[in-house]
GULUM-961925 format. One record per residue (C-alpha): residue in one letter; x, y, z. Coordinates in steps of 0.001 Angstrom, whole numbers, padded with zeros to 6 digits. Example, Ala and Ser with C-alpha at 12.3 -4.5 7.8 and 13.67 -1.06 7.14 Angstrom:
2
[a,[012300,-004500,007800]]
[s,[013670,-001060,007140]]
//
This chain:
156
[x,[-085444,094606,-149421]]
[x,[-082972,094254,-146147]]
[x,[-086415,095376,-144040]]
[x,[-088306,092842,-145176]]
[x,[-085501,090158,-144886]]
[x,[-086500,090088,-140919]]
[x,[-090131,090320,-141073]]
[x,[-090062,086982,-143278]]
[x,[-087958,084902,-140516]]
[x,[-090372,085977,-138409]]
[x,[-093325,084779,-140099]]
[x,[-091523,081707,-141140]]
[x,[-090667,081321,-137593]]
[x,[-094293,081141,-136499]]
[x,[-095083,078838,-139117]]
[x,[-092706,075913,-137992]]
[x,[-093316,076713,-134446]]
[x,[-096581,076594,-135198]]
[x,[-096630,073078,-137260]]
[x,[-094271,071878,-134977]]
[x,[-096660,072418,-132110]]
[x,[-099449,070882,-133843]]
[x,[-097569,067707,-135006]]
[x,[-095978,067152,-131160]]
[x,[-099025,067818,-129178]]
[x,[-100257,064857,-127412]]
[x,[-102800,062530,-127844]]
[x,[-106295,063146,-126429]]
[x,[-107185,061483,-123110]]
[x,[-110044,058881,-123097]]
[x,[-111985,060336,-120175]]
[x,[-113858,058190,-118135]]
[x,[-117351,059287,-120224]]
[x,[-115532,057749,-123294]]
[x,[-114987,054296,-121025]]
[x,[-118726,054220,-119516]]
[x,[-120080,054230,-123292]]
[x,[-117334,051756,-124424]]
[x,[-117686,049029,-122772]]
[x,[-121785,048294,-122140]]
[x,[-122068,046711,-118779]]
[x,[-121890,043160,-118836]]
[x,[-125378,040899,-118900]]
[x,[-126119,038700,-116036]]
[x,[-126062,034995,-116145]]
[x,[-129560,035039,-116160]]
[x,[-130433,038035,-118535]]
[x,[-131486,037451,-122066]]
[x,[-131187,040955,-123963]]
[x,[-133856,041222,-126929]]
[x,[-135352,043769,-128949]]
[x,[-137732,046321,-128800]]
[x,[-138636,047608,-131856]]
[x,[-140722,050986,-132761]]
[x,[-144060,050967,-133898]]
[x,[-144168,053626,-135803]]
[x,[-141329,055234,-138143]]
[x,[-139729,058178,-137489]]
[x,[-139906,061253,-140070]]
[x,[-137237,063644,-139980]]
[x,[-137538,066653,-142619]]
[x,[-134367,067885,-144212]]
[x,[-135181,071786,-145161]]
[x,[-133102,073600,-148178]]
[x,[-133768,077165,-148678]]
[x,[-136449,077325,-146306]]
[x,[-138293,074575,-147434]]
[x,[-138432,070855,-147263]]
[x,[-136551,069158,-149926]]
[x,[-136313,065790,-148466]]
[x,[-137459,063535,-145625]]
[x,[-135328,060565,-144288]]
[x,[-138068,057952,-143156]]
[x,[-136232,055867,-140613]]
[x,[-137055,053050,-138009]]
[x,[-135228,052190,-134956]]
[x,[-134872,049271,-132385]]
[x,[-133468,048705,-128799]]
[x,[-131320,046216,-127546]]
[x,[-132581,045586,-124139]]
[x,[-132578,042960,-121312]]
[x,[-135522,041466,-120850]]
[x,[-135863,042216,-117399]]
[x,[-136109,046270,-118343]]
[x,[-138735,045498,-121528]]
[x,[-141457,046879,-119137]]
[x,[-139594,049941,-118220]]
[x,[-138944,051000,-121079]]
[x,[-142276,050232,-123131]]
[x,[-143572,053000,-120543]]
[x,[-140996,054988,-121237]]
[x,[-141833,054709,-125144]]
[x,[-143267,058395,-125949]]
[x,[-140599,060654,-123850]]
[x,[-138034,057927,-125803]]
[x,[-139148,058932,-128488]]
[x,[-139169,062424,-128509]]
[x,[-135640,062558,-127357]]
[x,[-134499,059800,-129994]]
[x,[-136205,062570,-132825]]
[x,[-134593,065518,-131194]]
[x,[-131228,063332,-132087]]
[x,[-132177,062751,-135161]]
[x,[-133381,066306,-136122]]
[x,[-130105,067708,-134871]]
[x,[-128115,065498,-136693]]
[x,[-130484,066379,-140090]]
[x,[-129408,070078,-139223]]
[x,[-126240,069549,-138982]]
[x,[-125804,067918,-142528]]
[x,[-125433,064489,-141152]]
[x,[-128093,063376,-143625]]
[x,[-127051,065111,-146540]]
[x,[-124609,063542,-149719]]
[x,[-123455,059756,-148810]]
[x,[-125311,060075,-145830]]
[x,[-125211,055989,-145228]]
[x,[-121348,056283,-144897]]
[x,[-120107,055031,-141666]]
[x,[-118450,058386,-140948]]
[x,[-121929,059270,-140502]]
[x,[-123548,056803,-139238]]
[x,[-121121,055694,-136540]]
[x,[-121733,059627,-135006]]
[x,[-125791,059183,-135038]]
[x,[-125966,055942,-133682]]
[x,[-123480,057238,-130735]]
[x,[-125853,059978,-130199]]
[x,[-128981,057785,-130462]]
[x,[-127380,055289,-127849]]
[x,[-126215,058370,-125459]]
[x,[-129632,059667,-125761]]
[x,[-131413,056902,-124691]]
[x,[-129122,055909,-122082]]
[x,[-129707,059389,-120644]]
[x,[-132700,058622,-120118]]
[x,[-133454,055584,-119374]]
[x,[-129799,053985,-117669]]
[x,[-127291,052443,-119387]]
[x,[-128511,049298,-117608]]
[x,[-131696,049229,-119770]]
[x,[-130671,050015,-123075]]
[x,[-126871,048335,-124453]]
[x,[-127652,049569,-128606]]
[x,[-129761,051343,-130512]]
[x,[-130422,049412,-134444]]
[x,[-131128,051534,-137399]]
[x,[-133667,048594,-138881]]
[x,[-134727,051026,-142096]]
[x,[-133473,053723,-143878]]
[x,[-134892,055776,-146569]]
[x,[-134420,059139,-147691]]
[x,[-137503,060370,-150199]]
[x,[-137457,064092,-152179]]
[x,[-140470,065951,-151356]]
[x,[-142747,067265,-154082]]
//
């Protein structure tokens, strides 16, 4: 019993070191990446910002056990100024495929799974849909990204 008197300060030592470490550390940074998505850059006296909405929906397939159990039918909009509308009406079809790359990672990841319309959710896909499209097109041309339609069908 007296040997095993030391090796249980010792864990018990590590335990509130440890939780004592963990409740003292400090709080993240906001780095300037954080600050650039933040705050969208301010619109132009001139500049009317609109929307662009897709024409066609996009289908992402949720797969269970190696097969497809659901699809989440979806359709998205862009805020944009209306001085970039031609810009990025070219830029529609490489937009897209990045937007549904966004979306299929965030199916894989279980983001569509459950309450899957909760805003702890939500907030993290629409991030990645705006981050995504600002990637590619400037943060200049696109200032949100609007989930319009939602809907999330079982597969026969």
């Amino acid at each position: 019993m007296a040997k095993l008197i030391p090796v249980l300060l010792i864990l018990l030592g590590l335990g509130l070191g440890t939780g004592a470490g963990l409740y003292l550390r400090p709080a993240p940074e906001v780095g300037a990446e954080d600050d650039e998505l933040a705050l969208p850059p301010a619109l132009a006296a001139d500049e009317i910002l609109g929307t662009l909405e897709f024409a066609n929906q996009f289908m992402v397939p949720l797969v269970i056990e190696g097969r497809i159990a659901f699809v989440v039918v979806l359709k998205l909009a862009l805020e944009i100024p209306e001085t970039q509308r031609a810009m990025v009406a070219a830029n529609i079809p490489r937009l897209r495929d990045r937007l549904l790359q966004v979306l299929f990672d965030h199916a894989n990841s279980g983001g569509f799974e459950g309450m899957f319309t909760d805003h702890d959710k939500m907030g993290p896909l629409r991030r990645a849909l705006l981050e995504a499209a600002q990637q590619m097109l400037g943060r200049e041309a696109v200032r949100g990204v609007l989930i319009t339609d939602m809907l999330r069908v079982g597969a026969s």
